[in-house]
BAMARMI-444512 format. One line per 10 residues: their letters; for each residue x, y, z of N, C-alpha, C. Coordinates in pm, whole numbers, plus 50000, padded with zeros to 5 digits. Layout:
N
A) X,Y,Z,X,Y,Z,X,Y,Z | ...
//
This chain:
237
XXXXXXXXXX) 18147,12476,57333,18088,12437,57461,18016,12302,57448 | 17975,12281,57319,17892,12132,57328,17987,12029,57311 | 18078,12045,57240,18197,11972,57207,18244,11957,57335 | 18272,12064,57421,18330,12031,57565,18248,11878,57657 | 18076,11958,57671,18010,11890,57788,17986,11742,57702 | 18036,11751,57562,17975,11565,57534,18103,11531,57569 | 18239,11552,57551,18368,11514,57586,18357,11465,57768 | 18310,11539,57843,18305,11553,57965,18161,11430,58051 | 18075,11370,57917,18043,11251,57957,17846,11292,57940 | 17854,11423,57903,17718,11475,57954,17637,11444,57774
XXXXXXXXXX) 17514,11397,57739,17415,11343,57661,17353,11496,57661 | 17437,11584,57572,17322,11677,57529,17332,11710,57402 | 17250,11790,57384,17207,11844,57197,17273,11975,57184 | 17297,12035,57053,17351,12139,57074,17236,12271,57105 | 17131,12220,57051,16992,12341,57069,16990,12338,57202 | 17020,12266,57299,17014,12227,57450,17101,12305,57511 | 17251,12258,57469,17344,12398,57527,17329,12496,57500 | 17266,12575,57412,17287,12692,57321,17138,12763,57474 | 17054,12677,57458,16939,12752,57611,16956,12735,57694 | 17077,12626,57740,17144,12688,57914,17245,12756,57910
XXXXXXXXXX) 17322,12824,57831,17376,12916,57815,17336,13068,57809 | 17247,13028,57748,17097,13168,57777,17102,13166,57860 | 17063,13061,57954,17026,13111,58108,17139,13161,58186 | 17211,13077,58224,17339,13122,58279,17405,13291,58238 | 17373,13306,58131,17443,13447,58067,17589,13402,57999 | 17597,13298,57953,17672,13263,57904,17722,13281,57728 | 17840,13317,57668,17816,13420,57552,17946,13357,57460 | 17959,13290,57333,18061,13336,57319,18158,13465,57252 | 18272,13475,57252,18310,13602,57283,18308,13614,57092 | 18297,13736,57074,18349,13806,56964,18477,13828,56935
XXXXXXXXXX) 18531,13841,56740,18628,13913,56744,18592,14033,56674 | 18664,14125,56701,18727,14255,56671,18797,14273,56506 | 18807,14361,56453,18901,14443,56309,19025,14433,56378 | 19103,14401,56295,19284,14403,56343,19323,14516,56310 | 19423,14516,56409,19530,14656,56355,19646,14594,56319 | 19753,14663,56224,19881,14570,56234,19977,14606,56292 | 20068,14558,56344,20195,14587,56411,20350,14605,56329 | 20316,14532,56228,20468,14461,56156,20482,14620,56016 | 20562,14611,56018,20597,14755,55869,20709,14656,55799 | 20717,14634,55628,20760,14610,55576,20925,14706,55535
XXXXXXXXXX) 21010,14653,55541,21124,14710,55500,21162,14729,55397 | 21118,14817,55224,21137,14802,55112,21340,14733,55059 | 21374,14783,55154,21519,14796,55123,21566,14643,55170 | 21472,14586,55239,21521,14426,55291,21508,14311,55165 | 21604,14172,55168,21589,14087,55076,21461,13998,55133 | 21407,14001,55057,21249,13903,55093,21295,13729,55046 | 21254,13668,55136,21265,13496,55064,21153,13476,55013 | 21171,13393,54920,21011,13360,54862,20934,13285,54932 | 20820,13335,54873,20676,13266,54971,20680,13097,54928 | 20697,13022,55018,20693,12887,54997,20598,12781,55031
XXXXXXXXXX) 20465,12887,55122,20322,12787,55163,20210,12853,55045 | 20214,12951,54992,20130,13018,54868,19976,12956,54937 | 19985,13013,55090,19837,13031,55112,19770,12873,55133 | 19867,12756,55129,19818,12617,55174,19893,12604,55299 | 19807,12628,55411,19874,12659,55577,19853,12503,55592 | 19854,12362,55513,19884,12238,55571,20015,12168,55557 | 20031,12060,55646,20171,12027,55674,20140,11872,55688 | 20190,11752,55717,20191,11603,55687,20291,11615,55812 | 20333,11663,55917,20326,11624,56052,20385,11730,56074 | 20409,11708,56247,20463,11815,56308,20627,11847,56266
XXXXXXXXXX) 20655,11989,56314,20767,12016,56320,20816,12036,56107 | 20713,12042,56009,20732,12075,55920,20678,12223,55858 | 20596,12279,55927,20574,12419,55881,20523,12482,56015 | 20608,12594,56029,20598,12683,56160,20561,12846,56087 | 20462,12895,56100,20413,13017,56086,20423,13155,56221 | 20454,13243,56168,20549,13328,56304,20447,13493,56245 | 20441,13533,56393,20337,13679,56336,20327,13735,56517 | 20311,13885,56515,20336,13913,56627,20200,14046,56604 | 20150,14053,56776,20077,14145,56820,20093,14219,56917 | 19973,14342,56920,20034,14410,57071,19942,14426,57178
XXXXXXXXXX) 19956,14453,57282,19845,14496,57393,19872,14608,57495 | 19762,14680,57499,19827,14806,57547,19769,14776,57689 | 19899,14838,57770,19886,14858,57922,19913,14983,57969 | 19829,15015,58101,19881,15137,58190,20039,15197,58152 | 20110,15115,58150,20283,15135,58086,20299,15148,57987 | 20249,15117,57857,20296,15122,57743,20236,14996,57649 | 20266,14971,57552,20233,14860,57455,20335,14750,57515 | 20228,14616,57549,20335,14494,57561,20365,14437,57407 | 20426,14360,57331,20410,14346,57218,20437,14161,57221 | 20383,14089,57155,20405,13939,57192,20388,13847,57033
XXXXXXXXXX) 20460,13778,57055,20533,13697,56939,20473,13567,56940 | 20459,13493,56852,20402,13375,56846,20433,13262,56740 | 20524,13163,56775,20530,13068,56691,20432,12931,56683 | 20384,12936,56551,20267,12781,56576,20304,12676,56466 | 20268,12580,56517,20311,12443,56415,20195,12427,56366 | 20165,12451,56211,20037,12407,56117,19990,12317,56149 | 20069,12178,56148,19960,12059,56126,19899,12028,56296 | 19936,12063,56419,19860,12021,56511,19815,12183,56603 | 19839,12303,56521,19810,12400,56578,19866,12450,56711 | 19981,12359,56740,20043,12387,56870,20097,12567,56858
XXXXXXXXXX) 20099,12632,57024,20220,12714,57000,20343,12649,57071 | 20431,12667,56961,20565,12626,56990,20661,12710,57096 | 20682,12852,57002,20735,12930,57074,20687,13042,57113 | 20694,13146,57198,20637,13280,57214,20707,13362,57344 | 20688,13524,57304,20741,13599,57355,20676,13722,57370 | 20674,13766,57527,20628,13899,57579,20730,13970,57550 | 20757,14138,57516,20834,14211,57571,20775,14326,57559 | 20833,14501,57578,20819,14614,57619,20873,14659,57442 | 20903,14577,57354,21008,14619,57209,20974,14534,57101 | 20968,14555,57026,20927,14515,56852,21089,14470,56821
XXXXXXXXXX) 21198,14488,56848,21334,14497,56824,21339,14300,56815 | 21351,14263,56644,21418,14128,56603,21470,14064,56714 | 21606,14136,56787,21657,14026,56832,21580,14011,57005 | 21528,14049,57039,21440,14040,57122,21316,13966,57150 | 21214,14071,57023,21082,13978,57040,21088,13844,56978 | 21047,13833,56852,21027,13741,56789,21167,13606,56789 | 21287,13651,56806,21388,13607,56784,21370,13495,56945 | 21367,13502,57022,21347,13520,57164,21210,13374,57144 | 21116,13382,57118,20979,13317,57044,21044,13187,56982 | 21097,13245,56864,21218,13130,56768,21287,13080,56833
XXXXXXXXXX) 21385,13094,56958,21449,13020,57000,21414,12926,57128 | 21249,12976,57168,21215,12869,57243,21129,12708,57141 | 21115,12794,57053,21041,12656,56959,21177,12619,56905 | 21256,12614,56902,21377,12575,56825,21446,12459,56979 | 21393,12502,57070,21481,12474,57187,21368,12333,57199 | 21260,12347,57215,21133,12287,57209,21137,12163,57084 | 21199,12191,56976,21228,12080,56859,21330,11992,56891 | 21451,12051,56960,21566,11929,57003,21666,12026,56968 | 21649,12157,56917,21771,12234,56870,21803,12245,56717 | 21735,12137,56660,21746,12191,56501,21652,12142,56408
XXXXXXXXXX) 21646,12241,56344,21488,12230,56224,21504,12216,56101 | 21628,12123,56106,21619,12093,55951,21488,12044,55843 | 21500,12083,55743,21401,12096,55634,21266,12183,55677 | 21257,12251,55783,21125,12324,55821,21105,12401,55739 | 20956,12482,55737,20963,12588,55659,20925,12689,55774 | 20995,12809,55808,20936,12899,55891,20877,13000,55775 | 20719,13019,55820,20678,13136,55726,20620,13286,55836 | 20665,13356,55766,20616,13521,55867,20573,13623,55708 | 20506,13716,55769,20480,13823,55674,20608,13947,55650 | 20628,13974,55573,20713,14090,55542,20726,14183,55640
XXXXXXXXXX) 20736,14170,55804,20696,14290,55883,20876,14291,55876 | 20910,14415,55910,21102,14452,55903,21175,14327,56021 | 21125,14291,56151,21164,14240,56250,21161,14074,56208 | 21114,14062,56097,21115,13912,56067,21187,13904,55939 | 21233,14034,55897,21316,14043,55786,21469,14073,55825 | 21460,14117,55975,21604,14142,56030,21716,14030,56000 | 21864,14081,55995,21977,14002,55957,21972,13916,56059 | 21962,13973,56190,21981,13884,56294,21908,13717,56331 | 21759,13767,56270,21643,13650,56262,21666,13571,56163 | 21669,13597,55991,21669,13531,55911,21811,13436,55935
XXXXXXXXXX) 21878,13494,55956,22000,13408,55941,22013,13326,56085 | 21916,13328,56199,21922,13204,56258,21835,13133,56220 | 21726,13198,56147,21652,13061,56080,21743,12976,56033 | 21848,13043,55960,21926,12908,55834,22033,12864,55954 | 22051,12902,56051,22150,12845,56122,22090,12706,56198 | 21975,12753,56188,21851,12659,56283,21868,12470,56195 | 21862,12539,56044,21844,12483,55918,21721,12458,55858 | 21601,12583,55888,21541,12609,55812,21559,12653,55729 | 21413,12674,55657,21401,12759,55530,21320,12848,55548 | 21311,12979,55522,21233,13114,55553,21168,13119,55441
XXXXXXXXXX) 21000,13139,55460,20960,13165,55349,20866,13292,55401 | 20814,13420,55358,20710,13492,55370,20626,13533,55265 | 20490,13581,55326,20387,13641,55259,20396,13774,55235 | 20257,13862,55259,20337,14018,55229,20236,14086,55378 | 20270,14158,55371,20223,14291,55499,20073,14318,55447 | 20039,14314,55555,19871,14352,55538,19771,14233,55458 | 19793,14170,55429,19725,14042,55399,19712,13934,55484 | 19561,13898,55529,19547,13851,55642,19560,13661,55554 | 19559,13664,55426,19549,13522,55373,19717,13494,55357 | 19784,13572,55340,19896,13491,55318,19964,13455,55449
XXXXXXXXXX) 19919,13483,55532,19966,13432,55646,19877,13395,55766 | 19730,13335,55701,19596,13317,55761,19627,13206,55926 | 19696,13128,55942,19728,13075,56014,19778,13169,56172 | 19872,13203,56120,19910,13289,56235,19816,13422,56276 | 19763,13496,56154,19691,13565,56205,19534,13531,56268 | 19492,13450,56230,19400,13348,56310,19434,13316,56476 | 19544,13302,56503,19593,13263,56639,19614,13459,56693 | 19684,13535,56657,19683,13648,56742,19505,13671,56748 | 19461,13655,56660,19322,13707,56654,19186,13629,56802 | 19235,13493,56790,19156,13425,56915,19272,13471,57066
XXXXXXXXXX) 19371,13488,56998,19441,13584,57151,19400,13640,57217 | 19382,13795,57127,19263,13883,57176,19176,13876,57183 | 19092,13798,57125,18938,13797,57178,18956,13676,57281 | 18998,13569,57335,18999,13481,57415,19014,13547,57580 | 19131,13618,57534,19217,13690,57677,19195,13786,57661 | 19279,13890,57571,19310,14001,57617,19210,14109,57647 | 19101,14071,57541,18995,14149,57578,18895,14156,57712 | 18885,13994,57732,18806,13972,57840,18848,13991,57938 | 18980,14002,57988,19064,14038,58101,19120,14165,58130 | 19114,14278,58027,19189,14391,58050,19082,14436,58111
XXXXXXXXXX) 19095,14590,58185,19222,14640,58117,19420,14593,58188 | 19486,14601,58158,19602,14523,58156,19680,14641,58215 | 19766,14643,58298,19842,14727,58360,19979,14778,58320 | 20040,14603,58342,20184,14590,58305,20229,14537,58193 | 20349,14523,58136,20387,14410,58035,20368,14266,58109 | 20459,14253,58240,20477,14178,58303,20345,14075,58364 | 20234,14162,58369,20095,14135,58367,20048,13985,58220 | 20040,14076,58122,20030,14056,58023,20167,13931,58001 | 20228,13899,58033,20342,13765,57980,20237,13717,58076 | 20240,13742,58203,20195,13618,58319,20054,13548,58264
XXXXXXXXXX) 19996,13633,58251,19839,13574,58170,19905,13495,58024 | 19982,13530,57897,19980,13461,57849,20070,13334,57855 | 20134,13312,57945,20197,13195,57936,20069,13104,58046 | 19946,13152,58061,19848,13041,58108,19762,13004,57999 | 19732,13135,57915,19669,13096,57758,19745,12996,57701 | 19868,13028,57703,19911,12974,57620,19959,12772,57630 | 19942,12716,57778,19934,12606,57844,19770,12613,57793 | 19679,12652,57827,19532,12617,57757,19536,12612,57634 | 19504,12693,57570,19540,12642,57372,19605,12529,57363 | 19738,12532,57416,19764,12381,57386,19709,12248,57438
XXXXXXXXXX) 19671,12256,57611,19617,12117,57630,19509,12097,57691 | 19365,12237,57650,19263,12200,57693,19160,12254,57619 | 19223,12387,57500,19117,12400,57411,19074,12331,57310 | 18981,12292,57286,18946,12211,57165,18919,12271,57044 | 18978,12240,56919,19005,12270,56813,18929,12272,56702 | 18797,12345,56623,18765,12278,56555,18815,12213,56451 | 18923,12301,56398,18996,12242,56266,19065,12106,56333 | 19066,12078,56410,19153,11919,56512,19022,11838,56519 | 18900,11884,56503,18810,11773,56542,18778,11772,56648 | 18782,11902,56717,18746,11928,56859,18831,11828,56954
XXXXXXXXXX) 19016,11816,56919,19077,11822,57010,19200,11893,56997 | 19239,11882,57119,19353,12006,57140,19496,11954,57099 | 19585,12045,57066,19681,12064,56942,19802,11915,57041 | 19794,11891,57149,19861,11816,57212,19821,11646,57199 | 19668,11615,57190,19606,11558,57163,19659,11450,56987 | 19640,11543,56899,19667,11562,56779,19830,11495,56747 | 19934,11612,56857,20034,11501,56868,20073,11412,56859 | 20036,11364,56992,20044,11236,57085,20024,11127,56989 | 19886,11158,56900,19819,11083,56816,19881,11071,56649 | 19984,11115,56661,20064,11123,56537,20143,11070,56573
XXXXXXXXXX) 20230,11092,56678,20364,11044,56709,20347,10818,56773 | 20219,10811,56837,20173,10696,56811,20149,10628,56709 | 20103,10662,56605,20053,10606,56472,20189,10580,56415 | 20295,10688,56448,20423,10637,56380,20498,10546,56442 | 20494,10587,56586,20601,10438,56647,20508,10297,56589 | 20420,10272,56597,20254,10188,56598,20354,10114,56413 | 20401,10215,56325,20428,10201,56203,20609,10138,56208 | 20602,10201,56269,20775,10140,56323,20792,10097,56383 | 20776,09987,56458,20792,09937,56595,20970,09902,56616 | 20960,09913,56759,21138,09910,56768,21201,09750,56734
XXXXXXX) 21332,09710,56712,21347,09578,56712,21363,09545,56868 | 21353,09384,56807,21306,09307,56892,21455,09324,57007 | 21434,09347,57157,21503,09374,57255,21551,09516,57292 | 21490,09596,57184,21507,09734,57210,21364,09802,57235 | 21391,09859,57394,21302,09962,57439,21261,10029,57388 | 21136,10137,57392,21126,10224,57316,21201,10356,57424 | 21262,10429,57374,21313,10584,57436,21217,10694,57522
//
């Protein structure tokens, strides 16, 4: 919040916001103990872990971390998928549905960040935890069709895959909690595809320096044209 009102032009202290927030009743939110969603498949081939717990990347579109949660409604469990790009914290891809089922949830997630890259991810690393649905034939092998590389952590370890589980975790405490109780699945997509336009271009980040993952971009992808400039009589695209 202080990061916000100095962004927004306003000369205050943080001991300053912290007592008009008192007043107002203003709070920030808590998180919660996780539950997990994902079950490991003993009988599945595992790829090796290829971030060993260093969730940084040297620009976008080089390490995508993938992990899925659920939310329960009047109907049943919605269950929702989430792809994020390490180095600017974007979400790339993501997916509501009524099913945990590979080619559905998560797969579905993957192919909007894949769609979102230009269609192919060569040299990426996609990393997920050992849950069976990210170990499915159907997923792994569009990773490599994608032309990534699949790497995972293991089930139930919130460090080997601290990135992503960090993002379901401000999920729920951002939204889901403060807004339920939740009715539908259909409920639950509609709200997060507005989270999910905020996270990217209006929450501020601390690990970004208190700016948002779009921000961060913009500001990468400048520094490089800025490093390349086009030749002389050619536009930039």
């Amino acid at each position: 919040m202080h990061a916000l009102m100095r962004r927004q032009g306003w000369e205050i202290g943080r001991d300053q916001t912290e007592r008009l927030m008192r007043l107002a009743g203003v709070e920030g939110v808590k998180r919660s103990k996780r539950m997990f969603t994902t079950k490991s498949d003993p009988a599945a081939e595992k790829p090796k872990d290829l971030v060993q717990r260093r969730f940084t990347a040297p620009g976008p579109r080089r390490l995508w971390v993938a992990d899925v949660t659920y939310v329960a409604t009047w109907s049943g469990f919605a269950h929702v998928a989430f792809v994020t790009d390490v180095y600017s914290r974007r979400i790339v891809g993501w997916n509501v549905a009524a099913t945990l089922k590979p080619d559905i949830l998560p797969l579905r997630a993957l192919d909007m960040a894949a769609w979102d890259a230009g269609g192919r991810l060569d040299g990426l690393v996609h990393h997920a935890d050992h849950g069976s649905n990210y170990l499915a034939v159907v997923y792994t092998d569009r990773i490599e069709e994608l032309g990534a590389k699949p790497s995972t952590g293991t089930v139930g370890d919130s460090f080997d895959n601290a990135l992503a589980e960090a993002v379901n975790g401000l999920y729920k405490t951002e939204l889901i909690r403060q807004r339920g109780p939740w009715r539908t699945v259909e409920q639950v997509e509609l709200a997060t595809l507005e989270y999910v336009w905020w996270w990217n271009n209006q929450r501020l980040h601390g690990e970004l320096d208190m700016r948002t993952p779009i921000e961060v971009e913009d500001a990468y992808y400048a520094d490089l044209e800025s490093a390349n400039p086009a030749p002389a009589g050619q536009g930039s695209r």
